[in-house]
N, C-alpha and C positions, 0 to 999 in steps of 0.2 A: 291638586298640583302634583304633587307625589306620585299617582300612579301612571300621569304624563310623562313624569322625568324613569322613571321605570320603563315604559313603553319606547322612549328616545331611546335608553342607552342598551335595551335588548335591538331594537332595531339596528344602531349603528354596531354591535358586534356582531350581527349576522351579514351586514352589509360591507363592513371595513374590519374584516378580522385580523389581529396581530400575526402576521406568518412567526412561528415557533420552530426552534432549528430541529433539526432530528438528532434525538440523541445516538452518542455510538454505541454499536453494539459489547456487551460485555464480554471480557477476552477471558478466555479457559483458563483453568488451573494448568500449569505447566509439570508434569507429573516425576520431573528432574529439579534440585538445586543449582547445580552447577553445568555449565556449560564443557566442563572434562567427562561426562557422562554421555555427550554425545558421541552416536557414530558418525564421525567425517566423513563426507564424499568426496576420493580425492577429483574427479572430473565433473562436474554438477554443470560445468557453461560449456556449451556447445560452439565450437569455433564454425564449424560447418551449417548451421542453424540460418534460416533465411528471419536475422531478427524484424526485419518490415513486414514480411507476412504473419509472424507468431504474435506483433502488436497488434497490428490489423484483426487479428482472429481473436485476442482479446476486449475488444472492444467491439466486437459485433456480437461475442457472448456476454459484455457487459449491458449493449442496449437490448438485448433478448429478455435478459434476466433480471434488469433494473438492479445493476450490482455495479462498484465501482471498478476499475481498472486499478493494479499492483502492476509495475514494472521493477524487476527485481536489475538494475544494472552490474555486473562481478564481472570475476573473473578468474582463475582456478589456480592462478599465485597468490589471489589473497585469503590469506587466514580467514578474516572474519568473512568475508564473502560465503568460505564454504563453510565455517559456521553458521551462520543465516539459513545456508539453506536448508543445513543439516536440525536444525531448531525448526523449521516450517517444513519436516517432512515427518515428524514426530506427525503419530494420527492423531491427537488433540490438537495439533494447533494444524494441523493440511485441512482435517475437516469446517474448522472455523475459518480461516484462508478461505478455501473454498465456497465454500457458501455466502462470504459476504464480499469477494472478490472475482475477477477474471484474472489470472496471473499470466504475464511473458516473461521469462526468463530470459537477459540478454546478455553475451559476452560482449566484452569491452576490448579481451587482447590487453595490452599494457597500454590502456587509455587512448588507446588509437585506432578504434574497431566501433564500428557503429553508433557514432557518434552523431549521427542526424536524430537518432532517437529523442536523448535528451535537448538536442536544438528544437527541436517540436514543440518542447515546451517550457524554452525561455532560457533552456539550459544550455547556454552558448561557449564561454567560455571553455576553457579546460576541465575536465573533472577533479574537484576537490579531493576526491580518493573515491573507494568503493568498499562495502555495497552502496550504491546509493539507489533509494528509494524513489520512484514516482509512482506520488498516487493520484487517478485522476477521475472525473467524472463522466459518465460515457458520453458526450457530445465531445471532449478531450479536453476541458479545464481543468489545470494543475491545482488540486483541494490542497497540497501539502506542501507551496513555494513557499521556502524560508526553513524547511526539515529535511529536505532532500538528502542530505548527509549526517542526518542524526545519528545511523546505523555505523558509521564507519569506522567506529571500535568496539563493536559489538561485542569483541571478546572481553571486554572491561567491562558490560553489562550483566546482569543477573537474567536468564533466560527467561522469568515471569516480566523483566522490566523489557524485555525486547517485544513480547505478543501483546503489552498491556499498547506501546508504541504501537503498534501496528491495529490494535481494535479502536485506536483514536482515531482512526479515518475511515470506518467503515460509517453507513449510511445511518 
C-alpha cells in the first residue's frame, strides 16, 4: 500500500505543481549612511523628454530582457525626487537598477505634466506627491498598487531603507 501512496503523491507533484513565487532579488550594500553625502542633481527630469516614448522603450527592453519596468514619476522642485535619483545613480545601486529593471524617468512639472502615464495604471486621481514609483511587469501590470508613494519622503529614509524598498519588486 505504501509504495502506491508514494507513487500517487510523486505523480500529482509533477502533475499539479505548487507555483512558488519568485523571490526578490537581494539589494546591495549602500556604501553611504546618510543621505547628506549624496551628490544632488539639480535637473535629473527632463521637461522636454517625449515621456510616452521613454515608457514605451522601457518596456520593450523589459520584454527583451524578462526584467520588470521602474517608472521613476519627479520632478526637479522636489527635494526627494532629486534625492532618489541621486541614491539610484550611485554605481552600486544603477548597476542593481539596472540589471533587474527597465527604468523611464518621467517629469511631472508641478503635478500637471504627463499625467496619462500614471492613469495607465490605475493611477487616476491627482498625484499624492512625488517621487512616485510605478513598478510594473512587462505585459504593463502594476506589481506595487498600494506602494506607489512609499518614496515620498525619501529624504526621511536611511539610503539602505530606500534600495532594500526598491529590490522588493524586482523579479
Amino acid at each position: 500500500m505504501r509504495p502506491r501512496l508514494v507513487l500517487i503523491v510523486s505523480l500529482l507533484a509533477i502533475l499539479c505543481p505548487i507555483p512558488v513565487a519568485a523571490a526578490a532579488a537581494t539589494a546591495p550594500r549602500v556604501g553611504i549612511q546618510d543621505l547628506a553625502q549624496l551628490d544632488v542633481p539639480d535637473y535629473p527630469f527632463s521637461d522636454s523628454a517625449d515621456a510616452n516614448a521613454d515608457v514605451e522603450k522601457a518596456f520593450a527592453q523589459a520584454r527583451a530582457q524578462n526584467k520588470r519596468v521602474l517608472i521613476d514619476l519627479g520632478a526637479n522642485w522636489c527635494a526627494d525626487c532629486r534625492i532618489l535619483q541621486a541614491l539610484m545613480d550611485r554605481p552600486e545601486v544603477h548597476g542593481f537598477l539596472t540589471a533587474n529593471y527597465a527604468i523611464a524617468v518621467v517629469d511631472v512639472g508641478r503635478l500637471n505634466r504627463n499625467l496619462q502615464i500614471p492613469a495607465r495604471f490605475g493611477v487616476t486621481d491627482r498625484l499624492e506627491g512625488v517621487p512616485a514609483i510605478l513598478i510594473a511587469d512587462p505585459d504593463g501590470k502594476l506589481v506595487n498598487a498600494g506602494q506607489v508613494f512609499a518614496l515620498v519622503e525619501a529624504r526621511h529614509m536611511t539610503p539602505q531603507d530606500i534600495v532594500n524598498w526598491l529590490a522588493r519588486w524586482t523579479r
